[in-house]
C-alpha positions as a Python dict, from the first residue, in 0.01 Angstrom:
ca = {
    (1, 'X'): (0, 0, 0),
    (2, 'X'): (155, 326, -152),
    (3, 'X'): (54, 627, 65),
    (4, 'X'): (197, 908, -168),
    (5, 'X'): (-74, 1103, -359),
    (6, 'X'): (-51, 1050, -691),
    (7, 'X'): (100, 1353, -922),
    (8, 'X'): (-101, 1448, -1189),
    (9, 'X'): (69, 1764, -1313),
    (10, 'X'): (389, 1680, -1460),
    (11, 'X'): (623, 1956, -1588),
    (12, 'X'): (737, 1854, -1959),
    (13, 'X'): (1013, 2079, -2072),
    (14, 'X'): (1081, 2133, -2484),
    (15, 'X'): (1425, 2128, -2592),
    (16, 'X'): (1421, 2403, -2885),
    (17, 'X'): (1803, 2305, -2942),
    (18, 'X'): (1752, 2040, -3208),
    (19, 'X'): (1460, 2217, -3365),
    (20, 'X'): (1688, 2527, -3399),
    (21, 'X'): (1981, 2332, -3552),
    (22, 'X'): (1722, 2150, -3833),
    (23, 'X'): (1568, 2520, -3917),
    (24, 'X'): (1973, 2602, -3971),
    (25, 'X'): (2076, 2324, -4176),
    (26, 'X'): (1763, 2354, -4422),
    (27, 'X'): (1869, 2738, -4447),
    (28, 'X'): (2229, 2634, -4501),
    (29, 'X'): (2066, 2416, -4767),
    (30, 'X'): (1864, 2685, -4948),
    (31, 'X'): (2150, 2888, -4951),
    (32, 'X'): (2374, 2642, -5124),
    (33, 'X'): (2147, 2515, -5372),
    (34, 'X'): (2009, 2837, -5534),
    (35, 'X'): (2162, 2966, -5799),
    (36, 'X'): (2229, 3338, -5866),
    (37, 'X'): (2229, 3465, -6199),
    (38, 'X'): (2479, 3740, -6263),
    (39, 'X'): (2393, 4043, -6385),
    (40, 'X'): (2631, 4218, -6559),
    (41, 'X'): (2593, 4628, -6624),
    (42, 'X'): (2829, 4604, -6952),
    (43, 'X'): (2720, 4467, -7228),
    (44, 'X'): (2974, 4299, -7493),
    (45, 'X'): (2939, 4212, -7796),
    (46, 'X'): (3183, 3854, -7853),
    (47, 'X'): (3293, 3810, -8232),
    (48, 'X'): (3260, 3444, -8369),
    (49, 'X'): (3546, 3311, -8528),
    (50, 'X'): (3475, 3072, -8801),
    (51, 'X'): (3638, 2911, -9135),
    (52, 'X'): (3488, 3160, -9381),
    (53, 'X'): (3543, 3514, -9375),
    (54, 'X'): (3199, 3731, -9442),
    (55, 'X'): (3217, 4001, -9683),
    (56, 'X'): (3123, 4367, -9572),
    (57, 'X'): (3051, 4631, -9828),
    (58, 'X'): (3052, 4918, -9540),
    (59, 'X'): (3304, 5113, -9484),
    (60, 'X'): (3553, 4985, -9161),
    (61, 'X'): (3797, 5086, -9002),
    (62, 'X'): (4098, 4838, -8899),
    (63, 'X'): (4360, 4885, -8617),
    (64, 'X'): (4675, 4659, -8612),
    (65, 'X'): (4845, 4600, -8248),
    (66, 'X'): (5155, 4401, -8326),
    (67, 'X'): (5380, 4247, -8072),
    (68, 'X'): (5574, 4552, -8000),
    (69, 'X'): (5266, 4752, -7940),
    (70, 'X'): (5259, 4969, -8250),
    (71, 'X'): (4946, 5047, -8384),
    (72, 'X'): (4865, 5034, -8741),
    (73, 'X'): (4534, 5195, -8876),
    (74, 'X'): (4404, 5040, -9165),
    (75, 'X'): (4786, 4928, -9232),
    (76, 'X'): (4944, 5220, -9181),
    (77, 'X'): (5166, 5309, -8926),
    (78, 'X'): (5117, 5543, -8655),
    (79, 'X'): (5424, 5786, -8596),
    (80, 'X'): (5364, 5758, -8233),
    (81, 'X'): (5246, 5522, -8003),
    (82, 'X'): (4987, 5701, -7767),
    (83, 'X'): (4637, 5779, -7715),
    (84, 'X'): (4629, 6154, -7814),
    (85, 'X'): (4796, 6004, -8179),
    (86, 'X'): (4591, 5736, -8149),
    (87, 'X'): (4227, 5966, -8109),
    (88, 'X'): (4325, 6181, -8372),
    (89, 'X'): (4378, 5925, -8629),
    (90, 'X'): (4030, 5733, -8534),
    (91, 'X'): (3881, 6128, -8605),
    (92, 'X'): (4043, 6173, -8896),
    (93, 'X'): (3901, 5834, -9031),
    (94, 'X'): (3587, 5810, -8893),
    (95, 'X'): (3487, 6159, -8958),
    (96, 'X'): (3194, 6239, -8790),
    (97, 'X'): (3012, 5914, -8774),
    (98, 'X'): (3033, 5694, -8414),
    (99, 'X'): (2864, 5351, -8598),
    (100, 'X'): (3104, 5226, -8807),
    (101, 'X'): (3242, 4956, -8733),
    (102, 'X'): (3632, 4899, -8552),
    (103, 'X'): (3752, 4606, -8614),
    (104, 'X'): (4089, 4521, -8354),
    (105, 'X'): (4312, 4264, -8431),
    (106, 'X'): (4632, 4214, -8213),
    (107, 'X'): (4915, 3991, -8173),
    (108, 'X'): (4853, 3721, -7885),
    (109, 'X'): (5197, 3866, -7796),
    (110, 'X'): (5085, 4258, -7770),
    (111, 'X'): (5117, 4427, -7456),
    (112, 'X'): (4763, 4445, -7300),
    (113, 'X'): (4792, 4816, -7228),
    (114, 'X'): (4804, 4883, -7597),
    (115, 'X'): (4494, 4696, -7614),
    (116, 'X'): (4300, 4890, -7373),
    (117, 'X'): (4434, 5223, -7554),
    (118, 'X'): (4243, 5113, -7856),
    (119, 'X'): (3944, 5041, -7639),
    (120, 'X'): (4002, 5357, -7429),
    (121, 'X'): (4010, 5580, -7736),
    (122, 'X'): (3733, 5425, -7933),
    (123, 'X'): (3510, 5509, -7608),
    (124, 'X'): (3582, 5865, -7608),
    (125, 'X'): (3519, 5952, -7938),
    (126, 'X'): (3167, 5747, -7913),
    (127, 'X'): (3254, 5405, -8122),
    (128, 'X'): (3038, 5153, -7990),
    (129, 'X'): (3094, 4889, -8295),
    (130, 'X'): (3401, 4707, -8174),
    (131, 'X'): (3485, 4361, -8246),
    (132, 'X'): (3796, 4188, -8196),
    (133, 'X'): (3963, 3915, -8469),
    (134, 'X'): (4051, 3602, -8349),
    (135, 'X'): (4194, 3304, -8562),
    (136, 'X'): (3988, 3023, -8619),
    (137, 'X'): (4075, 2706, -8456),
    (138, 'X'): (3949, 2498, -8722),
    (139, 'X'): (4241, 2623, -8979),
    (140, 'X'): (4548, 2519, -8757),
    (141, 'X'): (4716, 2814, -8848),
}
């Protein structure tokens, strides 16, 4: 014969531990599988290098960056080698228009800095139609 009451009210105690680690691992998930699109805030325009060379009736204007880092406009040399020389001549060939195009072709030897001069100075005086040559891949050159 049992003589105890019988309990009715049991106290049931939730363990939130488990349920807080599976709320972490699907965030963990989430996190990992979305993609985020980069946004860039400069926009660039990539030249495509391919076998034929298109034919441009408007006037262009070509700068040369050999190995050295000399600059050549339209194949001429520049007496010196900096940006003030450098500005002038883009003026004096561009005149007063900022959309014609500037067409950069350097050595895959040429100093990087003489690079970003061409860039640099093309900026200031407002020419926004650069491109840059590249050699095609399909000629084995």
């Amino acid at each position: 014969m049992n003589i105890r009451p019988a309990r009715r009210s049991r106290n049931v105690l939730v363990d939130m531990t488990p349920l807080i680690d599976v709320v972490f691992l699907l965030l963990i998930f989430f996190m990992v599988s979305t993609t985020f699109d980069k946004q860039t805030q400069i926009k660039v325009d990539l030249p495509e290098a391919n076998a034929q060379a298109e034919e441009t009736e408007e006037q262009e204007i070509a700068i040369i960056v050999d190995a050295n880092g000399n600059f050549y406009l339209n194949d001429q040399e520049l007496v010196t080698h900096d940006v003030d020389t450098l500005k002038r001549a883009l003026k004096k060939a561009a005149g007063e228009r900022t959309d014609i195009p500037l067409t950069v072709t350097s050595d895959k030897q040429a100093p990087f800095q003489s690079v970003m001069m061409v860039m640099d100075a093309a900026g200031q005086l407002g020419l926004s139609r650069l491109s840059f040559l590249a050699r095609s891949s399909q000629t084995g050159e």
